[in-house]
Every structure is written in structure tokens, then in C-alpha cells.
N, C-alpha and C positions, 0 to 999 in steps of 0.2 A: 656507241655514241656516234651522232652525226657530224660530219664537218664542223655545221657553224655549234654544235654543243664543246666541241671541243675547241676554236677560237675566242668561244665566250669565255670557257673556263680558264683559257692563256690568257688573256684580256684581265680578267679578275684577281690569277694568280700575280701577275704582274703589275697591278698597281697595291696590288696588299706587298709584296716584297719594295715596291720601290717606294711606296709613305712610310713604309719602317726602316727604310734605308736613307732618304733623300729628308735631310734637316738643314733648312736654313741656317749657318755657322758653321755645320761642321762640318772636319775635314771628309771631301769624298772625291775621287775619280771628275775627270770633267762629264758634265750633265749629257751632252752626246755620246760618250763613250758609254758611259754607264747605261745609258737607256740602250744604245745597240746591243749591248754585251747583255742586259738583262735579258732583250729577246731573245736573242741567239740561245741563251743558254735555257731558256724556258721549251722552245721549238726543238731543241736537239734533248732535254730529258722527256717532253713529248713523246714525241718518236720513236725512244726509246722504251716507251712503255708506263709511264710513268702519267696517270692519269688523276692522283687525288689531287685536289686544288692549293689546300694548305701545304704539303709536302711540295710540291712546283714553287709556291711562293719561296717554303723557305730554303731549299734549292737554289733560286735565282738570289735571295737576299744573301745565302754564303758565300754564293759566286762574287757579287758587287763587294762583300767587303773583302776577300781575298785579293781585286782587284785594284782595293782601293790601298791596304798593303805593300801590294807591288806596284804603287803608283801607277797603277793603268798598263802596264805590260802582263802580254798573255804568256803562259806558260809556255817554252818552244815546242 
């Protein structure tokens, strides 16, 4: 895959995890933390090899609700 196939596919992964995550009323993480933390963790399972689109999504969408869990505190 080339760079920008692989920024589209984080790009894509990442808003299909955060409209199944990010619902007007309910409880979630604050909206900036969530959105950094959702990239962070899409870029770093990236990286790691991790190239299907759906499986990133819902990667970063386990990640946000764990986060949301721990009231926005990262694991030490």
C-alpha cells in the first residue's frame, strides 16, 4: 500500500469508530481527548501492522470506550 492509501484507510477507520462511539447524550471521554487518543491508537495499531480498515475501526472504537471507563486516564 502507498502512504496516502494507507492515510485514507486511517482517515476512514477512524471516523466509522468514532460515529459508533461519539453519541449526542451519552456518557463519553471529553471530545478532544477522545479524538487524539482515537488517532494515536489507530497510527500506533497501523504501524504495527495492522492494515484491515474494519479491524482499526474497531480497535480504536475498544480503545475510546476503555478510555471512557477510565474517565479519560491512560493506562501507566
Amino acid at each position: 500500500s502507498s502512504e496516502s492509501d494507507i492515510r485514507l484507510s486511517l482517515a476512514r477507520a477512524f471516523d466509522r469508530a468514532w460515529d459508533s462511539y461519539y453519541r449526542p447524550g451519552k456518557v463519553t471521554v471529553s471530545r478532544d481527548i477522545a479524538r487524539t487518543e482515537l488517532a494515536r491508537r489507530l497510527v500506533h495499531r497501523s504501524k504495527a501492522g495492522l492494515q484491515d480498515e474494519r479491524t482499526l475501526a474497531q480497535a480504536g472504537l475498544d480503545h475510546l470506550r476503555e478510555l471512557t471507563v477510565r474517565g479519560g486516564k491512560q493506562n501507566p
